[in-house]
C-alpha positions as CSV (number, residue, x, y, z in Angstrom):
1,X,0.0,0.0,0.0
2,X,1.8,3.7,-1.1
3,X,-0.5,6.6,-1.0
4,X,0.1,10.0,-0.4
5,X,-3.3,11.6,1.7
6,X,-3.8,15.9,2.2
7,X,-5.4,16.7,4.9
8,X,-7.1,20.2,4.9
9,X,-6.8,22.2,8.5
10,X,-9.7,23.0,9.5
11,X,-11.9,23.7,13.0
12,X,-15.4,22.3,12.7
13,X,-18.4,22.6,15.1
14,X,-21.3,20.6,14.6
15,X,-24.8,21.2,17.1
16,X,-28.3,21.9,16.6
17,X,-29.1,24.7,18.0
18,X,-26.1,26.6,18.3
19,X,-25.5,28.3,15.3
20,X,-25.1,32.3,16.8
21,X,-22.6,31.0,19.6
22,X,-20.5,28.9,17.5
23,X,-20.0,31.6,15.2
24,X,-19.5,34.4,17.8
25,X,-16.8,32.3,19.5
26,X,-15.3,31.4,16.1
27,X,-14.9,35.2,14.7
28,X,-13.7,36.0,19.1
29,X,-11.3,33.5,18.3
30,X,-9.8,35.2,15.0
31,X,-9.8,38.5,16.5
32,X,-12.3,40.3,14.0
33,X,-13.6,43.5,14.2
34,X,-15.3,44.2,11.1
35,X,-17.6,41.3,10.0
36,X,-18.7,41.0,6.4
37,X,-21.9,39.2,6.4
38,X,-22.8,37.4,2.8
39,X,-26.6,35.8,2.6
40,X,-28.9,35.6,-0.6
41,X,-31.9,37.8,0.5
42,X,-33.8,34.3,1.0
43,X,-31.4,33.8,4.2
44,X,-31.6,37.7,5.3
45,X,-33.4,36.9,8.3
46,X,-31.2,33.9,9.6
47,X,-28.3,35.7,9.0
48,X,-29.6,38.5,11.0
49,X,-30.5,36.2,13.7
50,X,-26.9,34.6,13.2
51,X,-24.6,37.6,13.1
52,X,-26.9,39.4,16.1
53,X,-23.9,39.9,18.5
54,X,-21.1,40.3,15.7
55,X,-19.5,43.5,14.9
56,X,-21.0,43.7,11.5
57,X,-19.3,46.0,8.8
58,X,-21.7,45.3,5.8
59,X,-24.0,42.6,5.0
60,X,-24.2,41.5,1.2
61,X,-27.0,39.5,-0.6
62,X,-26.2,39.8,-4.7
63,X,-25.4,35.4,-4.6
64,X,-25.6,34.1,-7.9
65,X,-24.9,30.5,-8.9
66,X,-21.6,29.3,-10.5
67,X,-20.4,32.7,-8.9
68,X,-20.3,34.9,-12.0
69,X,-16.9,37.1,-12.5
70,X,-18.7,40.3,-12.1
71,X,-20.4,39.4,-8.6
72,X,-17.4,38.1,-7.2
73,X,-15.7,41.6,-8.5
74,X,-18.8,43.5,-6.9
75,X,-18.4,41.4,-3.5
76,X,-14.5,42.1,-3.4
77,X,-14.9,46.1,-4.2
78,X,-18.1,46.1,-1.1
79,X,-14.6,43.9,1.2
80,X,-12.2,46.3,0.4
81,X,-14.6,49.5,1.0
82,X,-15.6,48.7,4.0
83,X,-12.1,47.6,5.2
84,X,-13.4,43.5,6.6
85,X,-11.3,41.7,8.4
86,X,-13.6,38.6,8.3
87,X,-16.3,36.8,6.1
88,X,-19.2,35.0,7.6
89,X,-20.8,33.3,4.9
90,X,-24.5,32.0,5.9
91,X,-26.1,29.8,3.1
92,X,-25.5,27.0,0.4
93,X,-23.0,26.7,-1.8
94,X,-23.3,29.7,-4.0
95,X,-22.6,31.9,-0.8
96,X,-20.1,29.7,0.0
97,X,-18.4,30.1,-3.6
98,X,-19.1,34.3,-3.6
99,X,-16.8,34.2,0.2
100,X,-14.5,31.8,-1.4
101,X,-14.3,34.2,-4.4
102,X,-13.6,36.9,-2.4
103,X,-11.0,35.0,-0.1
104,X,-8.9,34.3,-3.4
105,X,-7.9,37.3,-3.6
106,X,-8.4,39.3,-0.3
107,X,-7.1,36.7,1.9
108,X,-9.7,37.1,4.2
109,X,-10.5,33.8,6.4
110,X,-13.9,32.5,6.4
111,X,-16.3,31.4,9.2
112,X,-18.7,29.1,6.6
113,X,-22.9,28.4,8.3
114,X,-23.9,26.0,5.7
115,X,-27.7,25.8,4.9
116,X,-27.8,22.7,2.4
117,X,-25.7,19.6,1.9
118,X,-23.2,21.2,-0.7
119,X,-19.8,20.6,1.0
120,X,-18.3,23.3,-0.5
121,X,-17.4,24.5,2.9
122,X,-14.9,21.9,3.8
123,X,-12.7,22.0,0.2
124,X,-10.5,24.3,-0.8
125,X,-12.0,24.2,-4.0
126,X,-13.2,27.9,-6.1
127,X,-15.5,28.2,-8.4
128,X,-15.8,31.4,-11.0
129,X,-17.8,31.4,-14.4
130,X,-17.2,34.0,-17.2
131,X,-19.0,33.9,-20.6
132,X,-20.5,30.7,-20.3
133,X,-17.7,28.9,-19.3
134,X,-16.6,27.7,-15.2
135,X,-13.2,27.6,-14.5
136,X,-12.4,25.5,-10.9
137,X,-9.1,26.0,-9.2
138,X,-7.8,25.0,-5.8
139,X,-5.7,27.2,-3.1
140,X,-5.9,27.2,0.8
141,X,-6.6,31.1,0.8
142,X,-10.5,29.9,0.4
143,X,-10.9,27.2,2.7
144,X,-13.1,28.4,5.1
145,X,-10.8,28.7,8.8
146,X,-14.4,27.0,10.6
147,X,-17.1,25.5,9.8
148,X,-20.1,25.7,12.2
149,X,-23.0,22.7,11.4
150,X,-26.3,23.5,12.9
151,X,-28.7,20.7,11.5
152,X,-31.7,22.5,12.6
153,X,-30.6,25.4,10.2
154,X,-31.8,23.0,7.1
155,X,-35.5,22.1,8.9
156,X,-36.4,25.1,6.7
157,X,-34.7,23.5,3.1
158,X,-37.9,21.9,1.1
159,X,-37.9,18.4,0.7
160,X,-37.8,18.3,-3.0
161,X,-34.5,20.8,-2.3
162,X,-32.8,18.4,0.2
163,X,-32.8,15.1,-1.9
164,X,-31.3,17.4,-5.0
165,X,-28.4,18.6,-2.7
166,X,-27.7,15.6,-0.7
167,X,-27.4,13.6,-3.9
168,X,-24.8,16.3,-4.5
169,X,-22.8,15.1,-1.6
170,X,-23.6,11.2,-2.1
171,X,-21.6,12.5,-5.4
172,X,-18.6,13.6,-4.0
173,X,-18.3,10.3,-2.3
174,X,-18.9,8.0,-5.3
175,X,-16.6,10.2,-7.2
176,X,-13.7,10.4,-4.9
177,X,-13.2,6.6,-5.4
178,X,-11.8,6.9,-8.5
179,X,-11.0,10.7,-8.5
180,X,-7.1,12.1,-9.7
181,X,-5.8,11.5,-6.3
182,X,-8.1,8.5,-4.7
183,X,-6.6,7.1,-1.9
184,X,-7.4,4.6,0.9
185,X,-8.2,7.4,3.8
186,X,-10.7,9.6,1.4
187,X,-12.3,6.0,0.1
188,X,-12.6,5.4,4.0
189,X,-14.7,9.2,4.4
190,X,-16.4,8.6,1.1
191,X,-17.9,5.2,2.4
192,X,-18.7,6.2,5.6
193,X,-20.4,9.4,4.0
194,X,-23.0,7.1,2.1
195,X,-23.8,5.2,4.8
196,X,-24.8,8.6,6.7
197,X,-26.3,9.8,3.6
198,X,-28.6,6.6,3.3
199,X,-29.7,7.1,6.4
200,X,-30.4,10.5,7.0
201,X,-31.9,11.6,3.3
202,X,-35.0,8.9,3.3
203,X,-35.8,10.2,6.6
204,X,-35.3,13.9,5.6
205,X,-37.8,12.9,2.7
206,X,-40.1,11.1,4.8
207,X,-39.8,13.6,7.8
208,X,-38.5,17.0,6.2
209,X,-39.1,18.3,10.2
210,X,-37.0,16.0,12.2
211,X,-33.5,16.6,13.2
212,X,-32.5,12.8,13.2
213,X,-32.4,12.7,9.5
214,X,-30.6,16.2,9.0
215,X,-28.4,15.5,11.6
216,X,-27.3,12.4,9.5
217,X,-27.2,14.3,6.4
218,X,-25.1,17.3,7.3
219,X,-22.5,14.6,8.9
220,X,-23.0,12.4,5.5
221,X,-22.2,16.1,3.5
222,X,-19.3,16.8,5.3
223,X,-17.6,13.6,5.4
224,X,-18.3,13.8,1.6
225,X,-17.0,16.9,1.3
226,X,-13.8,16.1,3.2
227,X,-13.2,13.1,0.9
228,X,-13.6,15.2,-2.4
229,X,-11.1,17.8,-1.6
230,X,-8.4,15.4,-1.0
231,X,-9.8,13.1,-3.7
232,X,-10.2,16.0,-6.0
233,X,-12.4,16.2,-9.4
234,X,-13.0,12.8,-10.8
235,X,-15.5,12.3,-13.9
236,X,-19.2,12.8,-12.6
237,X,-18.0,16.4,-11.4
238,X,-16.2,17.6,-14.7
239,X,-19.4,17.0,-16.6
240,X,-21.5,18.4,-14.1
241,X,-18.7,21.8,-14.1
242,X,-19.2,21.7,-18.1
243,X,-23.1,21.8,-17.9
244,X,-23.3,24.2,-14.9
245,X,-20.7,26.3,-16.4
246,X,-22.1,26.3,-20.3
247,X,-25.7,26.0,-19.8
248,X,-26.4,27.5,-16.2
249,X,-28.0,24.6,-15.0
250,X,-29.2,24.0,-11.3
251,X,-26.1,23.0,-9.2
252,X,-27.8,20.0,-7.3
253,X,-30.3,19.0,-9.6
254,X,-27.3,18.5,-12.5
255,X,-25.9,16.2,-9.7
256,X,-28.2,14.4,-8.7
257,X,-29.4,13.4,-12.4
258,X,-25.8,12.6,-13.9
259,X,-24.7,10.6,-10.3
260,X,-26.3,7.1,-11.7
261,X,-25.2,7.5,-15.4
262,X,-21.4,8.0,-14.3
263,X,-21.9,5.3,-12.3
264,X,-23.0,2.9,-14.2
265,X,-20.3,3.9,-16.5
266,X,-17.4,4.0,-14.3
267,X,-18.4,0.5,-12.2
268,X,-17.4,-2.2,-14.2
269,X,-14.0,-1.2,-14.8
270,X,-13.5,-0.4,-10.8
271,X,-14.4,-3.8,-9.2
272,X,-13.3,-2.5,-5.3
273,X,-15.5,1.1,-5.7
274,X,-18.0,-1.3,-6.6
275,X,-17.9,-3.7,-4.2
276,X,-17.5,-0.8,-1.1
277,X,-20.6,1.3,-2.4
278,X,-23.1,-1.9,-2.6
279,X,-22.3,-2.3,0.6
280,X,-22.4,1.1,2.3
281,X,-26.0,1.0,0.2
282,X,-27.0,-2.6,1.3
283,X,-27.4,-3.8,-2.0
284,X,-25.4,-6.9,-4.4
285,X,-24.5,-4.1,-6.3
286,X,-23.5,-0.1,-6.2
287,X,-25.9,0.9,-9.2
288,X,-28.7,-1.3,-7.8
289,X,-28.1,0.4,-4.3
290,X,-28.0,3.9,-5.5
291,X,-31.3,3.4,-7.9
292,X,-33.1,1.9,-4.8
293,X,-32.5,5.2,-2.7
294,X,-33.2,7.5,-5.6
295,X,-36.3,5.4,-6.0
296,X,-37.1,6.1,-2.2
297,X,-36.3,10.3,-2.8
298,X,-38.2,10.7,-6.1
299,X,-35.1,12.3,-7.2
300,X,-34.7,14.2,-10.1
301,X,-34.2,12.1,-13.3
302,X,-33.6,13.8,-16.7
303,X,-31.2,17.0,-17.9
304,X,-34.1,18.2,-20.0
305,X,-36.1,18.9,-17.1
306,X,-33.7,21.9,-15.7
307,X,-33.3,23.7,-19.0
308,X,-30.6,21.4,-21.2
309,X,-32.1,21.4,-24.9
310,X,-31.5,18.4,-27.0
311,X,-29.7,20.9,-29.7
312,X,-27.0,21.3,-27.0
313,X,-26.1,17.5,-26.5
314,X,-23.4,17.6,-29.3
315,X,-21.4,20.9,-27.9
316,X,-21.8,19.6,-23.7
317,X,-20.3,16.2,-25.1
318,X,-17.2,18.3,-27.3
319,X,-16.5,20.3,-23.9
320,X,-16.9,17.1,-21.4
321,X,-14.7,14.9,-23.5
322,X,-11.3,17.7,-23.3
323,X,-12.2,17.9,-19.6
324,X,-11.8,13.8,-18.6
325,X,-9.5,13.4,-15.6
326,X,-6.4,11.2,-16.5
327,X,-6.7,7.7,-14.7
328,X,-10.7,7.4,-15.1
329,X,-11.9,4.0,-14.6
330,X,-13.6,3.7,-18.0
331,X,-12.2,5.2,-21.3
332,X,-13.9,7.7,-22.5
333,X,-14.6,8.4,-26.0
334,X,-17.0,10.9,-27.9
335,X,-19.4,8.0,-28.3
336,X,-19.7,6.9,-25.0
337,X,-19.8,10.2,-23.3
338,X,-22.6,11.4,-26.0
339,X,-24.6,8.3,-24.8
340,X,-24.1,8.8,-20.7
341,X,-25.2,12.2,-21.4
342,X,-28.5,11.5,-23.9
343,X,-28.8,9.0,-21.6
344,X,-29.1,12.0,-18.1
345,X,-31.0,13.7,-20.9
346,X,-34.0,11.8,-21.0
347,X,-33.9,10.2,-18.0
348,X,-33.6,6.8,-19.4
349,X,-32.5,3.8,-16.8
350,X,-28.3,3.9,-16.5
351,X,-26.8,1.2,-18.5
């Protein structure tokens, strides 16, 4: 066994509850004074509640998803004007990417309240989209200093919203088994992550107001999480960059749709993945396990249904196909890629 693991420093708190403390003792412990607050206007009031006893220098709500060039230019000028010595980002993971955004170039540390299952919190992984195309970088200016996990912060996240981002983070586990830089102690978070996620989403689903099943889930996301960033980008998230990127589809929804088609591509050339999944799942097989729980979440099935037109299938599959990671389980040629992603398209069973 030779493997060479990263591990990302990081302080994490995780209670229900205790959202407002954690981050007053976090942004004590750093010594801030001036406290930029960034929130979509859908979160304004929890990050009110949030940053109540913080010394707040400005509070800023223009999130956009993929984090387009101009809003993270906008957010950097509104840092620098009103001189912040600390980000507290409250939200999913386009507020997330806007403080990352800002970090890069700032420097400023980040105190990251996460509101869905994205996991962007715990990577030190950027995000930035100019004409229609995303570019992804890593540097440890962006990963957040703390992350502070309050499960009952998500009791407000629709159902329908929940499955659709913590299919997301089943996706960072299933593609850190095979991802650029896959080892044995991110396959060991990855694996643990799906059991937590199998758990706790069919329970969020069934339940959307108890805290047992987004406890599980937010632990599920961040183990997840953990294991992409050392993992790093493996197929299923360099298509889902391209069609996010080109065609400003829905972050979680682009996820959760494309997760079964990859896999199903990628399993039969990566026996052990295989193997580890079914049984984190419960199932003789991973594909089998992972179409039983999306059966369970009535989770979102076809491309088409979040705005990809059929005319577009030829130029996603051109722009997919230059980004494939070295190393990826299955070769992948213009012919199989166009079918995996006709096949995520129309929603059409995984094969």
């Amino acid at each position: 066994m030779r493997f060479v693991h990263n591990t990302l420093p990081q302080r994490v708190r995780f209670a229900s509850g205790a959202a407002a403390a954690g981050v007053r003792a976090e942004v004590e412990r750093l010594g801030a004074r001036r406290v930029m607050v960034i929130a979509a206007d859908a979160e304004r009031a929890l990050a009110e509640e949030i940053a109540a006893d913080l010394p707040v220098a400005l509070r800023h709500d223009e999130v956009l998803m993929h984090v387009p060039v101009e809003v993270a230019e906008r957010a950097r000028a509104a840092a620098a004007a009103h001189r912040a010595d600390v980000i507290v980002s409250v939200g999913g993971g386009s507020t997330t990417g806007l403080a990352k955004a800002v970090a890069l170039t700032t420097g400023l540390p980040i105190v990251a309240v996460p509101t869905t299952y994205a996991g962007s919190e715990a990577t030190d992984v950027w995000g930035l989209t100019e004409n229609a195309v995303k570019t992804t970088g890593r540097d440890p200016r962006v990963l957040p200093v703390a992350i502070v996990y309050d499960p009952s912060l998500t009791l407000t996240l629709p159902a329908e919203m929940s499955v659709a981002s913590g299919l997301n983070a089943l996706a960072h586990c299933v593609d850190s088994l095979w991802a650029p830089q896959a080892d044995p102690i991110n396959a060991a978070l990855a694996i643990e992550g799906v059991r937590a996620l199998t758990i706790g989403l069919p329970e969020v689903a069934r339940d959307p107001s108890g805290l047992d099943g987004r406890e599980h889930a937010l632990y599920g996301a961040y183990l997840a999480a953990v294991a992409f960033a050392s993992a790093g980008s493996g197929l299923h998230h360099k298509i889902c960059h391209v069609l996010g990127g080109k065609y400003d589809l829905p972050h979680a929804q682009t996820h959760a749709v494309v997760l079964p088609h990859v896999l199903a591509f990628n399993a039969p050339n990566a026996p052990d993945a295989d193997r580890r999944l079914a049984g984190a799942f419960g199932a003789d097989t991973a594909l089998a396990g992972l179409q039983a729980l999306r059966a369970r979440l009535d989770a979102p099935k076809a491309l088409r249904d979040y705005g990809l037109a059929e005319a577009d299938l030829p130029d996603a599959v051109e722009a997919i196909l230059r980004s494939v990671p070295e190393g990826n389980p299955t070769h992948a040629t213009g012919d199989n890629l166009a079918a995996l992603i006709r096949a995520a398209w129309e929603g059409s069973e995984p094969a």
